[in-house]
N, C-alpha and C positions, 0 to 999 in steps of 0.2 A: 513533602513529596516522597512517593515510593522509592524504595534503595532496597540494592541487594543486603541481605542482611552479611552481618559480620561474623557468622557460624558457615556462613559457605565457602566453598572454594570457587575462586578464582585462578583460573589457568591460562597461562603464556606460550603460545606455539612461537617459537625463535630464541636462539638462544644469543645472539646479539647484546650490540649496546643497546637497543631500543626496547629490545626484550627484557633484559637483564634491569633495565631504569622502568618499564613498565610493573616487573614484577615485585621490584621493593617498593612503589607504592602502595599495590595492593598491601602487601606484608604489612610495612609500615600502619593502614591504615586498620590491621584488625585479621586478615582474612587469613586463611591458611593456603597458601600458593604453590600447587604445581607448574615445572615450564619442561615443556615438550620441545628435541630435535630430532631431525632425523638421524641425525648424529648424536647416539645417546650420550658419549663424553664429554660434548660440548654442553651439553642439556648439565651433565653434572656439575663441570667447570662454571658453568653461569650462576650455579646458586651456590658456589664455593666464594665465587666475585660480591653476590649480593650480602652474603653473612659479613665478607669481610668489609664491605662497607656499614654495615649494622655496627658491626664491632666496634668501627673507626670512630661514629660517632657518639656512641656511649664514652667512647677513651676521651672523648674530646668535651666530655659531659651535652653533647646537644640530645643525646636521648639517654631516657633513666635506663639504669644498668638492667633491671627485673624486666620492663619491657624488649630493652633489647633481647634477653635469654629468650625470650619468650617469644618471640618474632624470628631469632634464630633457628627453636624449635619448630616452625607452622611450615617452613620451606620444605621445599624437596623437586626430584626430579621424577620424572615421568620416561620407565623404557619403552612403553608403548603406548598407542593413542587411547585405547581403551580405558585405559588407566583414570583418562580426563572423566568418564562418568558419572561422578558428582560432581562437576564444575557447574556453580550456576552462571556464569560466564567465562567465556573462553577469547582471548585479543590474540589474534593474529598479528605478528611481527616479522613475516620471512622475505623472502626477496620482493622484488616487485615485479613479478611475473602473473598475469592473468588467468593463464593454465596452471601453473601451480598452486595459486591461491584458491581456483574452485576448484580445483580436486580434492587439495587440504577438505574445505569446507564442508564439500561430499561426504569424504570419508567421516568428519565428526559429527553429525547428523545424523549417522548412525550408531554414534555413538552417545553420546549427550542425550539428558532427557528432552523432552518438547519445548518445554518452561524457561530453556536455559537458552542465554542470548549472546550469539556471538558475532564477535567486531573483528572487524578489519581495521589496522593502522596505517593503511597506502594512505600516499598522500600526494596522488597523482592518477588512481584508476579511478574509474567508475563502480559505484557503491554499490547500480543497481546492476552492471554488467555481472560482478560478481554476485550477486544472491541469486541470476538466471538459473534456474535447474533448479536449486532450492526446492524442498518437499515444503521448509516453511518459511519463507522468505521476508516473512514480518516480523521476525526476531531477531533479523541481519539488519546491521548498521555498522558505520565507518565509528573510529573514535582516533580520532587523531593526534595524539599525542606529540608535542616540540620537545627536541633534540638540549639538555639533558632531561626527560620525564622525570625523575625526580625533585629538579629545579624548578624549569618552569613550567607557571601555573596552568596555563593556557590549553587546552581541549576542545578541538571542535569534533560535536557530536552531528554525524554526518547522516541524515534519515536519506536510504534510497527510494525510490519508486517507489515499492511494496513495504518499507519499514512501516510495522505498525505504531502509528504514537503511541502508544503504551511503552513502547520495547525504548523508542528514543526518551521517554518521561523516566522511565527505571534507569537508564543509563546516566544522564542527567540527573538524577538526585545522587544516586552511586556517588559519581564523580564529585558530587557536592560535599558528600560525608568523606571522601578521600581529601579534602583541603584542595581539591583543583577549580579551577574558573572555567567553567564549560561554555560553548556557544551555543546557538543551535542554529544547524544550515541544511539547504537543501545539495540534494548532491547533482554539483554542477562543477564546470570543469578545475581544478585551483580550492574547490572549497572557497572560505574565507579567503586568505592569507595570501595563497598563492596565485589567486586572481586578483585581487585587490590592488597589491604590490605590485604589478607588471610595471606601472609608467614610473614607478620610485627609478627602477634601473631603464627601463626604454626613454626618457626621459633626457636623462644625462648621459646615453650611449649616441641621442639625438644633435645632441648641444653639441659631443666632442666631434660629429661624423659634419657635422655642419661648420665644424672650423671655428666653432664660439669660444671654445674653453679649451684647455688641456685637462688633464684627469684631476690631477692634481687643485686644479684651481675649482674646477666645481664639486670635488670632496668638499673644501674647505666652505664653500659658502654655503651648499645645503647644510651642513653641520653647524657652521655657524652665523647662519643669519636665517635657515632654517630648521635649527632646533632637531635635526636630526642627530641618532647617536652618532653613525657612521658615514661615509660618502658611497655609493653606489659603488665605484670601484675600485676601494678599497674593501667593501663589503663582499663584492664577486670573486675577487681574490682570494678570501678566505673562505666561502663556501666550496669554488671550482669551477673553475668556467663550461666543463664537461656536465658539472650537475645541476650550475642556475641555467645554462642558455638550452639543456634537456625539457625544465620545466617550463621555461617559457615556449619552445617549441609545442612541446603538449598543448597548452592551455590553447597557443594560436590553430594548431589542427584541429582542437576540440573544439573550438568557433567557426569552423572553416574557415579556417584563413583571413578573420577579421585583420581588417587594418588598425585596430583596436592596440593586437597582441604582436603584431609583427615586430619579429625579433632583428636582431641587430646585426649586423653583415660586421661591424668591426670585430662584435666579441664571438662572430663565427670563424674568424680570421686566426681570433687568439688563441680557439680550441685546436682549429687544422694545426696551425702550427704546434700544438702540444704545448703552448706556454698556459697551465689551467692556473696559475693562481701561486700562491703560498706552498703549495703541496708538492710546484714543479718548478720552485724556483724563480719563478718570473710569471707576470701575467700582465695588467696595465704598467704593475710597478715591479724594479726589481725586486728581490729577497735573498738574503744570505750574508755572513759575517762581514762584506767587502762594499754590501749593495747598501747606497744613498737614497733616501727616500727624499724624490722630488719635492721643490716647494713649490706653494701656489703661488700664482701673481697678485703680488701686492703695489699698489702707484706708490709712487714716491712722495715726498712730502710737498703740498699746497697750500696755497693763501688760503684762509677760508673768506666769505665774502661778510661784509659787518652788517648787511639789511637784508634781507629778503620779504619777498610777497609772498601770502601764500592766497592762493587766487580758489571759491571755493573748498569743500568739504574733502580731506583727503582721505576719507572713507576710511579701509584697513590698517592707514598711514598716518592716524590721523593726532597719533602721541608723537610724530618729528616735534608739533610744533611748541610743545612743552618743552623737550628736547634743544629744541634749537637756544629758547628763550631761558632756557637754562644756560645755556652753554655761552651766553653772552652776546649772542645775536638777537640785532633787535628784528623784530618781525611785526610788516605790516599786514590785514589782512582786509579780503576782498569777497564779499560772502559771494557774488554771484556770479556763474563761468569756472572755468576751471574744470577736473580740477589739476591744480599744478603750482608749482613753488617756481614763483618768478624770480631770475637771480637777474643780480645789477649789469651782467652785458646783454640782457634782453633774452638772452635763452632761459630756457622750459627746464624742470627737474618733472617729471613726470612716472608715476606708479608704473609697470608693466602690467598693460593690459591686452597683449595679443597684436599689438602691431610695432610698426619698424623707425626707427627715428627718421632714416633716410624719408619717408616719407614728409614729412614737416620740415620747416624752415628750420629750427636750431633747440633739438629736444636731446635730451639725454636723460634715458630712461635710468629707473631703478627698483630692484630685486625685490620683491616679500620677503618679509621677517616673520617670522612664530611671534618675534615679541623684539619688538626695536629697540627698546628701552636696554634689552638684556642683551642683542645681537652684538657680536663680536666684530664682523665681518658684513660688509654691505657691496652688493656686486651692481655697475652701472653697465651700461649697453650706451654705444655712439657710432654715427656714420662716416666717411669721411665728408661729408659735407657738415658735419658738428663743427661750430668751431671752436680752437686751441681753445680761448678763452670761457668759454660756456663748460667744457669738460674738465677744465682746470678748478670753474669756480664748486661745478660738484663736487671735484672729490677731496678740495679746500672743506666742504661744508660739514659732509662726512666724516673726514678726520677730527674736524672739530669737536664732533659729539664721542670722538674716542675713536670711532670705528677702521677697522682696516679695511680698506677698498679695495677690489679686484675690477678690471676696467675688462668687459668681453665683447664680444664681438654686435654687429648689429643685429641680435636674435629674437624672433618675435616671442612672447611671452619668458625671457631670459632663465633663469633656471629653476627657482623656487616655484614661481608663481605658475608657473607651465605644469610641472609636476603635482602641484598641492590642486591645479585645477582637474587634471585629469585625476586623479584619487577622489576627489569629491563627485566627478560627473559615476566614475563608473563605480559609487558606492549607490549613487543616487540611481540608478538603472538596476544592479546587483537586490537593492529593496523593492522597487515596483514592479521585476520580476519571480519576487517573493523566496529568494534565496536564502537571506538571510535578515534581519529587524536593524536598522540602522544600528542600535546603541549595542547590539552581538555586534557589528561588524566593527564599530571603534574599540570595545573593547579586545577584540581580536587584533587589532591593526595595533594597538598601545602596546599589550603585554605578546604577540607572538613574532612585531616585528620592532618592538620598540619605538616607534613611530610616536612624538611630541604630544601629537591630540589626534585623537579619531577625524577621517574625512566628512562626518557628517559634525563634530562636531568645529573643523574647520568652517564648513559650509554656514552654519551660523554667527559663527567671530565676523566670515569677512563679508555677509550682506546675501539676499537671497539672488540679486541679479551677476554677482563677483566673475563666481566661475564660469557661467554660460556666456556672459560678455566675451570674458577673453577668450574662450572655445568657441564660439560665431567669429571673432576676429582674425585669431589663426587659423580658423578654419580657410577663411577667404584668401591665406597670405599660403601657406602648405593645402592648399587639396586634394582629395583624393579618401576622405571618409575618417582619418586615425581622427584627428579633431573635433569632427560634427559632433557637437553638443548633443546628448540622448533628449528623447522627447521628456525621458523623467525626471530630466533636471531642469525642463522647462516649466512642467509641470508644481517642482517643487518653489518655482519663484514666483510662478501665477497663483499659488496656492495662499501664498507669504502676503499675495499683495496688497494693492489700497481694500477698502472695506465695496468702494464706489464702482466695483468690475474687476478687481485683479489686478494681472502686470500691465501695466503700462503696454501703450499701444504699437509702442516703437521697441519693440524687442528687443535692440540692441538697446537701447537705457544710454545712448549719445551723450553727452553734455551738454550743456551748452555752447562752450567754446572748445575745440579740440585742441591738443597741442598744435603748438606754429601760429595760432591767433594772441592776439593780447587784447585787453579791456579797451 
C-alpha cells in the first residue's frame, strides 16, 4: 500500500501533549518533523520535550543510541507557517474550535504544495464540516490519534465527504509503516470509539438512576463478570465528567436527539455541581489522602443446593453446567423448554434476557459473563415477590462455583447483558450504515477502549437471535425508542438463519416454556 515516503516531512500544527506524542511518532518512525504554534516558544518547548523523551529511551536502552542521535537531529520547530512547505503531510492538533481549525487550514493551503495531505486530529468535529472552503478538499481527512499517541496503537483514519480514497489509502499505509493499527471510518458523529462506547457508560448511569445498583457495585460486575478493564464510573472519574458527558452531549445533538445517545441527568448533576472526577476531588467516588473507595455489594454466605435441573440449552450460559458438575453438584438435565436451571425449591435461575422477574412466579435472573469459567463476580436480579428461599439457593449456587455474588435490584436486562446488547445492536446499524467494517470497529472498540472482544465479535460468542431478543424485550418493558432493536441487527440474525427461509417466524425466538412454567 502507498505511504508517505520516509525523506519527507511531516509537520505538527500544536504544540500540546497530542502534538508533541503525534510528533515523535513521526520522528520515531523515520521522518524529519517540524511542529508549528502560534506561540513560537511553545512550538520550541515541545521539541525540547520530544528530544527529551528520545533521550529517555535510548538511556533506558529501548531505542539504539545512533538512532536516537539521529531522530534527535530530523526535529525542529517551525517560526512561521510558511516554513511547513515541504511537509508532505501536515496533523493538526489545536483546540477544538471549528473556526480556528478552518482558518488554520486556509491559511496552509496556501501554503503546502497540492500533493500534500492534511489531517485533522478532532475527535468530536465533523471531518467534512471542516474541509468546507477547501480549494482541495480530497486530500483533507481526520486522523485520530488516542491519548498517549506514542502508546497507543490505535488510529482512526476518518474519510470526510469529499476525502478522496486515495488521500485516506496514503494515510492508512503511512500509519502502517509508522507501527500504528489504523481503522477506516466514515465521518460520522463519535467516529469509532466514541459512538460506539455511548451505552458502556449510559448503560450503567441507567442501572444506577433506576435504583438497581450503586456505582460501586456495578463497576465490580462489569469488570468482573464482564471482562471489562475498568467500571464506567470509575472510568468517568478519571477522564472528567466535564469532558465524557461533553462527548456524549455531542454525539446525542449530532443524531438529533436520538434516544440512542441520550445522556444522563445524574452525571449532569455531577458536572453542575463541579464534582468532575479525580481532577476535582470527588465525582461518583471520593479521592484524596482521607477518601475510602466504596465497596460493592457482595451476599453473604449460602447453602449452595446439591441437585439442580438444567431445563434446556443455556445458550451463552451454557459452560454453568461443567461448572456446576465440577463443583460437586450433581445436575439433572431436560433437553426440552427452558431454558433455565431448575433449583430444589421450585424457583427459576434464568439468563437475562430483557425482562423482569416480578413478572413470573419465582425467577431470579442472572448477569452475562465474557467468560463464566474465568468470571470473578456474578450479579443476580429478584422481586419482592422472589422467595427467600429461591434467592438464597442462587446465590448458595454461585458461591459454589467460587463466585462473589452481587444481588441488584429487579432490572430488566441487568447490567452486563443490557450493555454488551446495546454495543452489539449499534455496531450492527454503525456497519449497514457503512461507517465503518465490523472487524475496524472491534478492532477499534479492543485496542482504543480496551473493551474484552469487539461487539461484533460478541454478537457471534452469544447467537445471532441474543441481542435483538433482549432489545424487542426491554424495548416493551422501557419505551420510548433508546431500546428498539435497529432493523440491521434484525437483519444480521435473518441473514444467520435456517437455510429453509431465514429467522425464524416469531421474532422474538420465545421458548418453549418461559420462566415461572416447569415441565
Amino acid at each position: 500500500m502507498t505511504a508517505i515516503e520516509r525523506s519527507r516531512t511531516v509537520a505538527v500544527v500544536g504544540a500540546g501533549t497530542m502534538g508533541q506524542g503525534i510528533a515523535q511518532v513521526a520522528l520515531l518512525a523515520g521522518h524529519r518533523v517540524l511542529i508549528y504554534d502560534i506561540a513560537a516558544a511553545l512550538a520550541a518547548d515541545a521539541v525540547g520535550f520530544v528530544q527529551d523523551r528520545v533521550e529517555r529511551m535510548a538511556a533506558k536502552g529501548r531505542l539504539d543510541r545512533t538512532e536516537a542521535e539521529d531522530a534527535i537531529g530530523r526535529i525542529g520547530s517551525a517560526a512561521k507557517l510558511s516554513e511547513l512547505a515541504g511537509a508532505a503531510l501536515v496533523v493538526e492538533a489545536v483546540v477544538e474550535d471549528a473556526t480556528v481549525k478552518r482558518a488554520l487550514f486556509a491559511a496552509l493551503e496556501e501554503v503546502v504544495s497540492p500533493d500534500a495531505l492534511l489531517a485533522t486530529n478532532t475527535s468530536s468535529l465533523s471531518v467534512t464540516e471542516l474541509a468546507a472552503g477547501l480549494v482541495h478538499p480530497g486530500r483533507f481527512l481526520g486522523l485520530h490519534f488516542f491519548n498517549p499517541a506514542p502508546l497507543l496503537p490505535l488510529v482512526e483514519v476518518v474519510s470526510g465527504f469529499a476525502t478522496d480514497p486515495a488521500a485516506a489509502d496514503i494515510a492508512y499505509g503511512t500509519l502502517l509503516g509508522w507501527g500504528k493499527t489504523p481503522v477506516r471510518c466514515a465521518d460520522t458523529p463519535g467516529f469509532i470509539v466514541n459512538r460506539i462506547a455511548r451505552p458502556f457508560y449510559a448503560e450503567a448511569f441507567a442501572v444506577y438512576e433506576e435504583q438497581g445498583a450503586d456505582p460501586a457495585t456495578i463497576d465490580a460486575v462489569l469488570r468482573e463478570s464482564g471482562g471489562f478493564k475498568m467500571g464506567p464510573f470509575a472510568l468517568t472519574d478519571l477522564i472528567g465528567h466535564d469532558v465524557n458527558e461533553a462527548v456524549t452531549r455531542s454525539v446525542w445533538e449530532s443524531f438529533f436527539r436520538s434516544p440512542k445517545f441520550t445522556p444522563s441527568l445524574a452525571q449532569r448533576r455531577l458536572v453542575q455541581s463541579g464534582r468532575l472526577g479525580r481532577k476535582s476531588g470527588h465525582g461518583w467516588y471520593p479521592y484524596g489522602p482521607d477518601a475510602k473507595a466504596p465497596a460493592p455489594h457482595t451476599a453473604g454466605p449460602q447453602d449452595a443446593p446439591a441437585k439442580v435441573t438444567v431445563v434446556g440449552d443455556l445458550g451463552p450460559a451454557a459452560d454453568l453446567v461443567d461448572l456446576l458438575e465440577e463443583a460437586g453438584i450433581e445436575v439433572a438435565a431436560v433437553a426440552h423448554g427452558g431454558p433455565y436451571i431448575q433449583l430444589p425449591g421450585e424457583g427459576q435461575l434464568v439468563l437475562a434476557d430483557g425482562k423482569t422477574s416480578i413478572e413470573f412466579a419465582d425467577v431470579v435472573y442472572f448477569d452475562l459473563a465474557y467468560d463464566y469459567r474465568g468470571a470473578t463476580r456474578i450479579a443476580l436480579s429478584a422481586s419482592e415477590d422472589t422467595s427467600e428461599q429461591t434467592l438464597a439457593e442462587a446465590v448458595g449456587l454461585f458461591q459454589k462455583l467460587g463466585k462473589k455474588v452481587s444481588v441488584i435490584g429487579d432490572v430488566p436486562g441487568m447490567i452486563v447483558a443490557r450493555t454488551v446488547a446495546m454495543l452489539i445492536d449499534l455496531t450492527a446499524n454503525a456497519v449497514a450504515r457503512g461507517v465503518a467494517g465490523a472487524e475496524d470497529i472491534d478492532t477499534a472498540m479492543r485496542l482504543g477502549a480496551n473493551y474484552p472482544a469487539g461487539p461484533a465479535e460478541w454478537h457471534d460468542r452469544l447467537g445471532r437471535d441474543w441481542a435483538y431478543d433482549l432489545l424487542h424485550h426491554l424495548d416493551e418493558r422501557c419505551p420510548g425508542g433508546r431500546y428498539a432493536p435497529s432493523l440491521a441487527l434484525y437483519k444480521l440474525g435473518y441473514a444467520a438463519g435456517d437455510e429453509d427461509g431465514g429467522a425464524d417466524d416469531d421474532v422474538d425466538d420465545e421458548a418453549d416454556h418461559e420462566p415461572g412454567e416447569t415441565e
